[in-house]
Each structure stands twice: as C-alpha cells, then as structure tokens.
CHARMM-style PDB file with segment names, atoms N, HN, CA, C and O in Angstrom:
ATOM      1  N   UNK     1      85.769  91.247  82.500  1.00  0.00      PROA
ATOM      2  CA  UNK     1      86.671  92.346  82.785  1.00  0.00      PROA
ATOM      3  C   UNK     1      86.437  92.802  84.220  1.00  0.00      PROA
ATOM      4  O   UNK     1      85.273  92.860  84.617  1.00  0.00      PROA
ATOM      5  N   UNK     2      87.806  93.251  85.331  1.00  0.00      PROA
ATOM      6  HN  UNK     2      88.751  93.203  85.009  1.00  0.00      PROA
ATOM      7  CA  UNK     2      87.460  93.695  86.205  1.00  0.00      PROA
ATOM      8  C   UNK     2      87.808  95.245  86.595  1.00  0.00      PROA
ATOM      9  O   UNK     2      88.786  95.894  86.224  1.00  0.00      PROA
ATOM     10  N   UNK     3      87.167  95.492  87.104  1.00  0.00      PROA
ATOM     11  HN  UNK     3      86.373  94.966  87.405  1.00  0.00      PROA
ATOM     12  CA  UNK     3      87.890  97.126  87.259  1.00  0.00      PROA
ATOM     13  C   UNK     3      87.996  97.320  88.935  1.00  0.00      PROA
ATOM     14  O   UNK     3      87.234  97.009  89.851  1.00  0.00      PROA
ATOM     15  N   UNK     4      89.401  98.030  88.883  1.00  0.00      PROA
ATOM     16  HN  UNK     4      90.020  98.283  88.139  1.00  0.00      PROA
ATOM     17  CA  UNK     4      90.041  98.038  90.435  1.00  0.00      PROA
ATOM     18  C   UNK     4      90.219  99.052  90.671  1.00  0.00      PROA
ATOM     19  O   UNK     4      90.870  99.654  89.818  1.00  0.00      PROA
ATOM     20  N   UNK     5      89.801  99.824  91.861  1.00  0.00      PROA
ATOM     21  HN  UNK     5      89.272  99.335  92.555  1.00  0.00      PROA
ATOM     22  CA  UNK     5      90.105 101.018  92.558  1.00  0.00      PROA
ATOM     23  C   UNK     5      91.087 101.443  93.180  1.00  0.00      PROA
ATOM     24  O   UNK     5      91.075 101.041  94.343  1.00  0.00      PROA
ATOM     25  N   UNK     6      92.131 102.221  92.876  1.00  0.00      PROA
ATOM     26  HN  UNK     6      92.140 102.547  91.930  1.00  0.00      PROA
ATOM     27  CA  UNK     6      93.186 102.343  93.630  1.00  0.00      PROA
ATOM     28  C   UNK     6      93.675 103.714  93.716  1.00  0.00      PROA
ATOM     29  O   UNK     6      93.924 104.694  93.014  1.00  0.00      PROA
ATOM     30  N   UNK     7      93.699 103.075  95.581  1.00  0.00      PROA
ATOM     31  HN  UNK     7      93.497 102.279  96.151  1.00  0.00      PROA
ATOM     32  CA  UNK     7      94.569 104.641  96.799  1.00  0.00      PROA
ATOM     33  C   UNK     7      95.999 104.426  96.630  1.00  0.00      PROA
ATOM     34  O   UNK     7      96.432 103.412  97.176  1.00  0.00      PROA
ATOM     35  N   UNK     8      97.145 105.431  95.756  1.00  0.00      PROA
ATOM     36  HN  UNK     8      96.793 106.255  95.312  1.00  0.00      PROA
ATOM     37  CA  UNK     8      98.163 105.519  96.301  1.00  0.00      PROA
ATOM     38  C   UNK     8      98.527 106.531  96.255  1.00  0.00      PROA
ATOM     39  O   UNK     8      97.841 107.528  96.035  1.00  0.00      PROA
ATOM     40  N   UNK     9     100.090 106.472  96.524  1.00  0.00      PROA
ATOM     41  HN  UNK     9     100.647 105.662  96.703  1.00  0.00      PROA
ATOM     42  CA  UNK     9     100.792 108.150  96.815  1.00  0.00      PROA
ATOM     43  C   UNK     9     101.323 108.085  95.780  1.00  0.00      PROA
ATOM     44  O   UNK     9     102.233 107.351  95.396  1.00  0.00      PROA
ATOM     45  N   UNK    10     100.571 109.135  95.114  1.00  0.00      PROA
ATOM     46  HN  UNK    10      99.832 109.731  95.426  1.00  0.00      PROA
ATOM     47  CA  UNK    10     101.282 109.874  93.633  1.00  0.00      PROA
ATOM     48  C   UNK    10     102.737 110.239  93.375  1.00  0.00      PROA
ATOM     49  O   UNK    10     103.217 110.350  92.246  1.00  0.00      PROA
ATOM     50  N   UNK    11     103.663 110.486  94.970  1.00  0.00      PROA
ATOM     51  HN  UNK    11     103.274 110.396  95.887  1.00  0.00      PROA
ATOM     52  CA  UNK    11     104.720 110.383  94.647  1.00  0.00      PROA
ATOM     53  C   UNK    11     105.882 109.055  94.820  1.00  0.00      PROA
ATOM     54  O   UNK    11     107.097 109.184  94.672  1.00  0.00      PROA
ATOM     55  N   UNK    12     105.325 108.060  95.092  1.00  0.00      PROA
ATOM     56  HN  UNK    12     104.337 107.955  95.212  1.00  0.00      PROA
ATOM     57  CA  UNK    12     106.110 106.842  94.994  1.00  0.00      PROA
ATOM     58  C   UNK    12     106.332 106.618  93.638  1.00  0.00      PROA
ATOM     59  O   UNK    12     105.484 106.682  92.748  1.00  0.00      PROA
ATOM     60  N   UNK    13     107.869 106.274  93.488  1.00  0.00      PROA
ATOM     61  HN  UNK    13     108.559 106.222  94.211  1.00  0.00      PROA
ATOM     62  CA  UNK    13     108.227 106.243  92.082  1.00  0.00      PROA
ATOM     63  C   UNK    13     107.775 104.707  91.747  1.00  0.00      PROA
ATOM     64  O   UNK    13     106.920 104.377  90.926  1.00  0.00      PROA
ATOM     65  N   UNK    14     108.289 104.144  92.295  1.00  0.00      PROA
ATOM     66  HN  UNK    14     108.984 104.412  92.962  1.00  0.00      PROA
ATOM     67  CA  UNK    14     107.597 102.429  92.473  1.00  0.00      PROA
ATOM     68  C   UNK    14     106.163 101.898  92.003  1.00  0.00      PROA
ATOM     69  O   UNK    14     105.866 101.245  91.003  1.00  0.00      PROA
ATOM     70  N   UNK    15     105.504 102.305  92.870  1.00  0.00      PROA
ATOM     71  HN  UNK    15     105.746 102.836  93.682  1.00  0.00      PROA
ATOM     72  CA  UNK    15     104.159 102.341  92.586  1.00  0.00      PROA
ATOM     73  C   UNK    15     103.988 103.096  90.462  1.00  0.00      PROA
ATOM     74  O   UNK    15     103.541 102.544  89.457  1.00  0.00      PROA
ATOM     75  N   UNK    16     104.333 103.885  90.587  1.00  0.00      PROA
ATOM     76  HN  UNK    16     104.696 104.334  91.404  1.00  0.00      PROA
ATOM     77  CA  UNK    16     104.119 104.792  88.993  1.00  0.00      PROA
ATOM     78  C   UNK    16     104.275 104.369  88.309  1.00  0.00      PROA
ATOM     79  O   UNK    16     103.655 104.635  87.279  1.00  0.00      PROA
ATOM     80  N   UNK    17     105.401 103.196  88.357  1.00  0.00      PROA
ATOM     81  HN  UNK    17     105.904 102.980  89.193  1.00  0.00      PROA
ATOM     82  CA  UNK    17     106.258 102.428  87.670  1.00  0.00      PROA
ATOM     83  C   UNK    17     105.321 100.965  87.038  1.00  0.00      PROA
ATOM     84  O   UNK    17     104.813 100.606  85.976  1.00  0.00      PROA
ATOM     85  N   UNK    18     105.492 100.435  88.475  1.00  0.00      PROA
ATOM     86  HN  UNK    18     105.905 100.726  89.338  1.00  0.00      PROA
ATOM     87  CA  UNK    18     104.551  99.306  88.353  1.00  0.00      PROA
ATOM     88  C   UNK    18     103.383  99.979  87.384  1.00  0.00      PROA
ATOM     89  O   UNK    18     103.363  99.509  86.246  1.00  0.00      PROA
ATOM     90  N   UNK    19     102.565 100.847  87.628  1.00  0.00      PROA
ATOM     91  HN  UNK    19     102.581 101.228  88.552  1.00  0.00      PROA
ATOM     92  CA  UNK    19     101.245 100.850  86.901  1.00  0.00      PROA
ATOM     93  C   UNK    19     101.514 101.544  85.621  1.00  0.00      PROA
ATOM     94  O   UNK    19     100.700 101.414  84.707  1.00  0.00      PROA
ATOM     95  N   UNK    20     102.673 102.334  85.450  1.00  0.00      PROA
ATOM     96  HN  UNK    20     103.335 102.439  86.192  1.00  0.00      PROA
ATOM     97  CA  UNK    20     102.667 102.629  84.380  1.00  0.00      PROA
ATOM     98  C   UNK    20     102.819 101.007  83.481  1.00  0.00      PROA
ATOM     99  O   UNK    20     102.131 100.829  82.476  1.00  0.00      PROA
ATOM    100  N   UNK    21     103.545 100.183  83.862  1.00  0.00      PROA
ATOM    101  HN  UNK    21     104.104 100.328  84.678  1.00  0.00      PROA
ATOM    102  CA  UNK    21     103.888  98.975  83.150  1.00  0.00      PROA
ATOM    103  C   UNK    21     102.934  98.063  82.612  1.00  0.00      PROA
ATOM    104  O   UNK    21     102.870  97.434  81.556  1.00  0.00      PROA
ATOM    105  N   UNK    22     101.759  98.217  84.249  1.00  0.00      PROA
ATOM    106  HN  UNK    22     101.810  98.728  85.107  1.00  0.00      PROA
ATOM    107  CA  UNK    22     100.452  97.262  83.426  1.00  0.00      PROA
ATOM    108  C   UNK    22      99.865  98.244  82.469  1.00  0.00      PROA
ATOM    109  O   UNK    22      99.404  97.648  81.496  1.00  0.00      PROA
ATOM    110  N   UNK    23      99.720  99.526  82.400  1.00  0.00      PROA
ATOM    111  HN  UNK    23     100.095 100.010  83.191  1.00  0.00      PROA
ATOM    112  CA  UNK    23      99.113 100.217  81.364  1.00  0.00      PROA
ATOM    113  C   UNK    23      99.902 100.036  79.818  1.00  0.00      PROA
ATOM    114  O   UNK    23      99.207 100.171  78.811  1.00  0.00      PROA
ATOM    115  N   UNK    24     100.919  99.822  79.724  1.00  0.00      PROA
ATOM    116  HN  UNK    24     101.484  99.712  80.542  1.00  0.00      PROA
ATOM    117  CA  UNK    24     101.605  99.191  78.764  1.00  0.00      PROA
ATOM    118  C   UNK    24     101.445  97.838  78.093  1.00  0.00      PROA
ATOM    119  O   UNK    24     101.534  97.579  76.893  1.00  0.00      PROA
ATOM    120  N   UNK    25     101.160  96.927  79.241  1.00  0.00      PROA
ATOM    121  HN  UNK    25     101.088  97.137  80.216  1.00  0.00      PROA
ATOM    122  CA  UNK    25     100.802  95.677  79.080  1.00  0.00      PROA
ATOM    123  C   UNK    25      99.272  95.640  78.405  1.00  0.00      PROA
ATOM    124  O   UNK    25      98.987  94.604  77.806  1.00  0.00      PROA
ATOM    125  N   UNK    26      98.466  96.494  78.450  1.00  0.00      PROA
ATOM    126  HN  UNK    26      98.698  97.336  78.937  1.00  0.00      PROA
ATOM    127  CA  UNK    26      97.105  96.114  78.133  1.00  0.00      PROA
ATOM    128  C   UNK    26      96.087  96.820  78.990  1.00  0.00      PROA
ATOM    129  O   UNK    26      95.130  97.254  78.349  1.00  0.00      PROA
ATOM    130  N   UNK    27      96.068  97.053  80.384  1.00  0.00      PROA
ATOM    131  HN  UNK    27      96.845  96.700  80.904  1.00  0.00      PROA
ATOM    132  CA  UNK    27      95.179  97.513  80.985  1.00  0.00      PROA
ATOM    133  C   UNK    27      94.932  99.564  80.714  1.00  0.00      PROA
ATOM    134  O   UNK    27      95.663 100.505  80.404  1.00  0.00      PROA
ATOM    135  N   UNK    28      93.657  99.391  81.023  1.00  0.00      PROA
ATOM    136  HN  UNK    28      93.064  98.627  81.276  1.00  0.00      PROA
ATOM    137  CA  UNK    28      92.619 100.655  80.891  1.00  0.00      PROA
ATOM    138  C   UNK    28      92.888 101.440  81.923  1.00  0.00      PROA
ATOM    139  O   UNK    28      93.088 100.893  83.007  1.00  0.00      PROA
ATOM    140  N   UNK    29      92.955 102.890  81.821  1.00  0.00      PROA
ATOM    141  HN  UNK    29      92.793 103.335  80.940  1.00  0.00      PROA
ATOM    142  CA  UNK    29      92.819 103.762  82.803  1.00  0.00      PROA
ATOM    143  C   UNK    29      91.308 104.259  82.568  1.00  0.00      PROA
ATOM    144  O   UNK    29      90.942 104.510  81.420  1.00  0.00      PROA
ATOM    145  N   UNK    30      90.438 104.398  83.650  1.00  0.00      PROA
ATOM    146  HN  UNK    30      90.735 104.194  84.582  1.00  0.00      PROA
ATOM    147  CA  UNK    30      89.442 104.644  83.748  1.00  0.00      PROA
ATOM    148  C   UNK    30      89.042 106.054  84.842  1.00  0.00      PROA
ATOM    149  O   UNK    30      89.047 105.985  86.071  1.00  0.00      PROA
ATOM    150  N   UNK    31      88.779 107.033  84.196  1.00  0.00      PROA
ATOM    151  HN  UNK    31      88.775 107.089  83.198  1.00  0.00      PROA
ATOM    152  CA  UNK    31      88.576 108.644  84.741  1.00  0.00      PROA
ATOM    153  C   UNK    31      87.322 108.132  85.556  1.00  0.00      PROA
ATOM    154  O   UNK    31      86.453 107.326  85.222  1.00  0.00      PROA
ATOM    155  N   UNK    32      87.516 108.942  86.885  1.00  0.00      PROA
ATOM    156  HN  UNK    32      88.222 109.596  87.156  1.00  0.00      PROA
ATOM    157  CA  UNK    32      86.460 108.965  87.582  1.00  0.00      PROA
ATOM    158  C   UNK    32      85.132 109.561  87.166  1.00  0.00      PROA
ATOM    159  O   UNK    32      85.211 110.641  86.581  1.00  0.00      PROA
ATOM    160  N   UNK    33      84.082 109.118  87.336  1.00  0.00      PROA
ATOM    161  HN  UNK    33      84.018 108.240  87.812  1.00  0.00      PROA
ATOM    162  CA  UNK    33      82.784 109.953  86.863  1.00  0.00      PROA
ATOM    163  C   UNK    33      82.403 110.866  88.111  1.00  0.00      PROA
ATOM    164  O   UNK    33      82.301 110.652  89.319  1.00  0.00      PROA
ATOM    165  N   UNK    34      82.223 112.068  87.224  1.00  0.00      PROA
ATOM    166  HN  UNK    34      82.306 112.242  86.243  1.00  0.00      PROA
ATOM    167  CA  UNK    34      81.603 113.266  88.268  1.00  0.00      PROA
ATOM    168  C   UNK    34      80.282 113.451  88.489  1.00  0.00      PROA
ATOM    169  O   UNK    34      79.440 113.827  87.673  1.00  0.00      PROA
ATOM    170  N   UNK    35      80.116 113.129  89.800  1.00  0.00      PROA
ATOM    171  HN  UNK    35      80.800 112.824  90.462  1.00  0.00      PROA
ATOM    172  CA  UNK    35      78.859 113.171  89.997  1.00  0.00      PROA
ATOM    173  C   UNK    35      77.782 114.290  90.194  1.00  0.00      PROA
ATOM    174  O   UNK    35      78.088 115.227  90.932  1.00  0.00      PROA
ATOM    175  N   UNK    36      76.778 114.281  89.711  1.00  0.00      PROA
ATOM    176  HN  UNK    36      76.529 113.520  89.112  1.00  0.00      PROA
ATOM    177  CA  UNK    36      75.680 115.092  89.746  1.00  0.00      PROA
ATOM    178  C   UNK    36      75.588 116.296  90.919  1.00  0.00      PROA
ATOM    179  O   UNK    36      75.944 115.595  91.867  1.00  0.00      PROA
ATOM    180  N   UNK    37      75.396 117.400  91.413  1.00  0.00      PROA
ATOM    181  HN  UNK    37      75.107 117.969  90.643  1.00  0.00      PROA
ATOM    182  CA  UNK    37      75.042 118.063  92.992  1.00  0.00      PROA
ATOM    183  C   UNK    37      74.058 117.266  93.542  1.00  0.00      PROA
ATOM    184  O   UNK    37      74.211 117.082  94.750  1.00  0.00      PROA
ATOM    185  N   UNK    38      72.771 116.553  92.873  1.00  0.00      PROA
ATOM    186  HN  UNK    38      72.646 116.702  91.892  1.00  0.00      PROA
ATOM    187  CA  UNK    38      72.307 115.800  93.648  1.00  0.00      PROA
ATOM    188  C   UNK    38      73.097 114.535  94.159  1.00  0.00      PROA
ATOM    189  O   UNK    38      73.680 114.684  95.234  1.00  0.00      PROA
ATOM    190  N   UNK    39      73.200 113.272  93.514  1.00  0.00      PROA
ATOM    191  HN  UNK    39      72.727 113.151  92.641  1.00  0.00      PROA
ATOM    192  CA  UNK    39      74.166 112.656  93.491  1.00  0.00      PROA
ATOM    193  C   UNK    39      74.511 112.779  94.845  1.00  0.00      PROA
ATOM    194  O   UNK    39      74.314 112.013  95.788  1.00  0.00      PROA
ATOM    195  N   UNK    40      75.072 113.898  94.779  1.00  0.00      PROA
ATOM    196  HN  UNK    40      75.232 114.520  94.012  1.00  0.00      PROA
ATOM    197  CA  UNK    40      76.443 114.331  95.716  1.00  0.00      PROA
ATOM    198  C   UNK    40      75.718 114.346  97.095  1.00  0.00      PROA
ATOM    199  O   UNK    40      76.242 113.757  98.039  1.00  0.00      PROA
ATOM    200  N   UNK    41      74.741 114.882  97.221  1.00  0.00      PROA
ATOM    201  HN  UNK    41      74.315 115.361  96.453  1.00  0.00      PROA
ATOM    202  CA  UNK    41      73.842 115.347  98.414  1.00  0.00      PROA
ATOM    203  C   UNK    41      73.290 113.921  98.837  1.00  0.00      PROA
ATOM    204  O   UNK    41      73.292 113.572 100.017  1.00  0.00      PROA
ATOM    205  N   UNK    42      72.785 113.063  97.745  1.00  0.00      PROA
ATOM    206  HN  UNK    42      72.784 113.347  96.786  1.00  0.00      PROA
ATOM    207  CA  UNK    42      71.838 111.928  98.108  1.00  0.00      PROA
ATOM    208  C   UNK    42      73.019 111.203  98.795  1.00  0.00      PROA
ATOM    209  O   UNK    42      72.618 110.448  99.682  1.00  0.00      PROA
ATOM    210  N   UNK    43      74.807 111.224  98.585  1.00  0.00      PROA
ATOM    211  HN  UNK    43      75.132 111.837  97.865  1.00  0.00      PROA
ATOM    212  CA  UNK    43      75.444 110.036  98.924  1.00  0.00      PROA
ATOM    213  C   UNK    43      76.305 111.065 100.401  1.00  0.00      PROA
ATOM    214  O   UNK    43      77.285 110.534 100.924  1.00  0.00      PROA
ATOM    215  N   UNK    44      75.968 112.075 100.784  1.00  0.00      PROA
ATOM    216  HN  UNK    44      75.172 112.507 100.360  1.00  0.00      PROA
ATOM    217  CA  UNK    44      76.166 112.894 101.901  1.00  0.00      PROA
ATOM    218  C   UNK    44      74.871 112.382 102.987  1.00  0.00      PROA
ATOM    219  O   UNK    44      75.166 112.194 104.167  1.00  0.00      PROA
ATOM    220  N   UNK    45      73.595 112.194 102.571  1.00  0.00      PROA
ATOM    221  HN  UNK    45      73.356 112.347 101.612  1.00  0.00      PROA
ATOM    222  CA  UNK    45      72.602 112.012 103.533  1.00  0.00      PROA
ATOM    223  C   UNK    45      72.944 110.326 103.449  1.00  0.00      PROA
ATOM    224  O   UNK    45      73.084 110.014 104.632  1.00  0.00      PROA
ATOM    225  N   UNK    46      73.104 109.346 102.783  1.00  0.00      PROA
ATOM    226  HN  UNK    46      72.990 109.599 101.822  1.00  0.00      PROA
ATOM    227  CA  UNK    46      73.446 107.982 102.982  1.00  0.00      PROA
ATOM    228  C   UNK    46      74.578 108.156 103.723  1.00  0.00      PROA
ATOM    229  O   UNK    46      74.302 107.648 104.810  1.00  0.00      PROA
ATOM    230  N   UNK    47      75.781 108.614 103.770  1.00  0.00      PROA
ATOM    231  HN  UNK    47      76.005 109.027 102.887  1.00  0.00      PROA
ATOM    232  CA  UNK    47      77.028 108.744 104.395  1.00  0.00      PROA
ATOM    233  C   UNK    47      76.942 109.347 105.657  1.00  0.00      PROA
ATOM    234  O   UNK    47      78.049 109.387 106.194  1.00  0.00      PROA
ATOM    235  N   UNK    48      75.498 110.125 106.741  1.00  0.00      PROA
ATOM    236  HN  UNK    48      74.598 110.093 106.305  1.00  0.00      PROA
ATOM    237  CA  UNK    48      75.811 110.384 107.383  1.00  0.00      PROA
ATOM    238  C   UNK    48      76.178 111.802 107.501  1.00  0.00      PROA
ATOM    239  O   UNK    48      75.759 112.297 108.547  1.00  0.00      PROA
ATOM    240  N   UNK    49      76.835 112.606 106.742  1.00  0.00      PROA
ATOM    241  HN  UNK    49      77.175 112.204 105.892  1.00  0.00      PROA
ATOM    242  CA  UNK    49      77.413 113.741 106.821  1.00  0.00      PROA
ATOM    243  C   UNK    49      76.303 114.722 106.974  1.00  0.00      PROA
ATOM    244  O   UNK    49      76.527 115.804 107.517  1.00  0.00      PROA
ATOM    245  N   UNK    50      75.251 114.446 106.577  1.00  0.00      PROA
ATOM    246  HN  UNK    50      75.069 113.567 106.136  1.00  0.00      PROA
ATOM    247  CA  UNK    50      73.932 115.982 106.737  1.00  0.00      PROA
ATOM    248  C   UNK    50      73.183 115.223 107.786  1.00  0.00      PROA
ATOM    249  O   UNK    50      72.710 114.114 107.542  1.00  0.00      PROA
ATOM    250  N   UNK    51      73.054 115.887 109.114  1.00  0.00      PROA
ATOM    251  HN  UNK    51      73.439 116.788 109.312  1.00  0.00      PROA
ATOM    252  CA  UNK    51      72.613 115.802 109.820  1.00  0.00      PROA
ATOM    253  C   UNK    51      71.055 116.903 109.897  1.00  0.00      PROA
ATOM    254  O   UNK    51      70.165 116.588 110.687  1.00  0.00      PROA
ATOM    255  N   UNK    52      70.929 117.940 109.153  1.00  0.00      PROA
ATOM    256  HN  UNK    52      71.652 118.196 108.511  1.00  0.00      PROA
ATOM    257  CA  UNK    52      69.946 118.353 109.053  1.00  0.00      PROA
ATOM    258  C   UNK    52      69.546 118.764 107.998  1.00  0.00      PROA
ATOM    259  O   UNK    52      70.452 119.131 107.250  1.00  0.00      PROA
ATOM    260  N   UNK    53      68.067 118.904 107.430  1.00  0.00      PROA
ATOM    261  HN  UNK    53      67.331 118.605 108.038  1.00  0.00      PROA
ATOM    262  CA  UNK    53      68.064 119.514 106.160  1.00  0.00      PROA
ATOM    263  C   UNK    53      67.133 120.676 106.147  1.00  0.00      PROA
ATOM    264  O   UNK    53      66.250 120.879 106.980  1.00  0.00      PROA
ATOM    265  N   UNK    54      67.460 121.525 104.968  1.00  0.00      PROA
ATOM    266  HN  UNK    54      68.178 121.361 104.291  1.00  0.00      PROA
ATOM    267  CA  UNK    54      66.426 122.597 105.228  1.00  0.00      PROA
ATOM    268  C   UNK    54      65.643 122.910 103.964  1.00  0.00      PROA
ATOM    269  O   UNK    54      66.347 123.260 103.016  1.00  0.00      PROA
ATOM    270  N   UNK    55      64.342 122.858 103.754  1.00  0.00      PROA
ATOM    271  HN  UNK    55      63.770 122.574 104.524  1.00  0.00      PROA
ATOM    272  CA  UNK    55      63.885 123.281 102.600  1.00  0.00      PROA
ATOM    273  C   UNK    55      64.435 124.881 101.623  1.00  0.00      PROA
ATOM    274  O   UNK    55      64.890 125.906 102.132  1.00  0.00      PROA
ATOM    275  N   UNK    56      64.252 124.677 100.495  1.00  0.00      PROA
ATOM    276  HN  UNK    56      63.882 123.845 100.081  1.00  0.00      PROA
ATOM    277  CA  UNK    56      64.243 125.534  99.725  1.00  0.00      PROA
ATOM    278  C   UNK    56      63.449 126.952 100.325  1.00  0.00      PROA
ATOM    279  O   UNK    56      63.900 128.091 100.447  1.00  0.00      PROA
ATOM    280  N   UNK    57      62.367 126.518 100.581  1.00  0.00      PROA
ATOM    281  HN  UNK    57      62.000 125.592 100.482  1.00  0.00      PROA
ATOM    282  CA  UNK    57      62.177 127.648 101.152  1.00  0.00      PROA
ATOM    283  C   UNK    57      62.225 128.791 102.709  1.00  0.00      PROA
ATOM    284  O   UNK    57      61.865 129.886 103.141  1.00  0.00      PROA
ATOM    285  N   UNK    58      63.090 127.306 103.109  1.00  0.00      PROA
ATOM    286  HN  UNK    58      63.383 126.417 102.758  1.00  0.00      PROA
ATOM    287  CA  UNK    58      63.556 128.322 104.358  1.00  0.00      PROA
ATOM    288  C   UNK    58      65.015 128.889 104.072  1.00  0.00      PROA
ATOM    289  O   UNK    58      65.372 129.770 104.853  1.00  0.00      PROA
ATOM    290  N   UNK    59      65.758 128.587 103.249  1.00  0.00      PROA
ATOM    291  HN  UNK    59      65.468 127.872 102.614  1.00  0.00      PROA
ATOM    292  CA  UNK    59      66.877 128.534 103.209  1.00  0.00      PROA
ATOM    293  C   UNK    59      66.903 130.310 102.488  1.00  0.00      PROA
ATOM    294  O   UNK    59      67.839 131.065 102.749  1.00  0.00      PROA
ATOM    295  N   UNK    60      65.796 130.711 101.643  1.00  0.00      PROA
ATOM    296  HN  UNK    60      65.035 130.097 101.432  1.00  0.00      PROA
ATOM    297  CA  UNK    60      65.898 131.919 101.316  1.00  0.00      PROA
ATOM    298  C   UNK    60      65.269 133.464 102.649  1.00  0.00      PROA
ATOM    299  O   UNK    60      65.270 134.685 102.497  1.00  0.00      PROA
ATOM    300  N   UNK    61      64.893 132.718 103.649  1.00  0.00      PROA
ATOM    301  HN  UNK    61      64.892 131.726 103.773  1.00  0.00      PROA
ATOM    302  CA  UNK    61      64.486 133.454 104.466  1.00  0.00      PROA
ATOM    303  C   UNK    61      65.278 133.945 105.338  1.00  0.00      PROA
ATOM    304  O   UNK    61      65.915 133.171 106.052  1.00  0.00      PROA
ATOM    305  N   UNK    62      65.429 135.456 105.489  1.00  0.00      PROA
ATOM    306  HN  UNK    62      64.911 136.085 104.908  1.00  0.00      PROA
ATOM    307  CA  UNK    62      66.235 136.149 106.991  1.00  0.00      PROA
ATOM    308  C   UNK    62      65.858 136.281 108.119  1.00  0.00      PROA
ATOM    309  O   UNK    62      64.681 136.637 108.171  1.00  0.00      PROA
ATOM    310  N   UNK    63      66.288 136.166 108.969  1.00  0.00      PROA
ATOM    311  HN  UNK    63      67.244 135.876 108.927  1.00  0.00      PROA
ATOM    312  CA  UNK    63      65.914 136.861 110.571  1.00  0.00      PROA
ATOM    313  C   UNK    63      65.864 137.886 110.161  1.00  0.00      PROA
ATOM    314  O   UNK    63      66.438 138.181 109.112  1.00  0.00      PROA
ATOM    315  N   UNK    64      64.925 139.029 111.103  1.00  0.00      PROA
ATOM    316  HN  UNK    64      64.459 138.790 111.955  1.00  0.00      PROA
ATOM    317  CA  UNK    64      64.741 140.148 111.152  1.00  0.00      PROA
ATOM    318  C   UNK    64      65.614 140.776 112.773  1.00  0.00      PROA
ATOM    319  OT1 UNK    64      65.571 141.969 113.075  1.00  0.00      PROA
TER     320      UNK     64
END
C-alpha cells in the first residue's frame, strides 16, 4: 500500500472531482496526525526556525 501526500486548492472543482472519484473507487482518506508541542518544537529546531533557546528557567524571570 502507498500513501500520497497532497497540496491542492480546495477550490478547484476538478481536482475535488477527480479525488472524490478515486475515493469511490477504493482509496483511503487518511487525517493528518497532530503532533505533540514537543514534536512540534523538536521539528522547529531541525527546520531551522528557533534560532535561540531559552531554559525554563529563564523564561520565568523579569527585568527589574
């Protein structure tokens, strides 16, 4: 079995069509899995996006 990822525009009637048809034919719709807050953070520091991090315990501390 393969499973395929797919980007389109929700409003092309075409596209809706077509996939509504293979879903008729036999194929699976498969819900995205939601990932964890860690998860989320661990694939933000692999991706680049956190450029810095700050412990727990600085993060509760104020300037005076």
């Amino acid at each position: 079995m393969a499973t395929l990822t797919l980007n389109y525009d929700g409003r092309n009637a075409l596209i809706k069509s077509i996939l509504h048809s293979a879903i008729l034919a036999g194929a699976t719709e498969v819900a995205a899995k939601k990932m964890s807050p860690l998860d989320e953070a661990l694939e933000d520091v692999r991706l680049g996006r956190v450029t810095t991090v700050c412990t727990p315990n600085f993060m509760g501390k104020r300037k005076k």
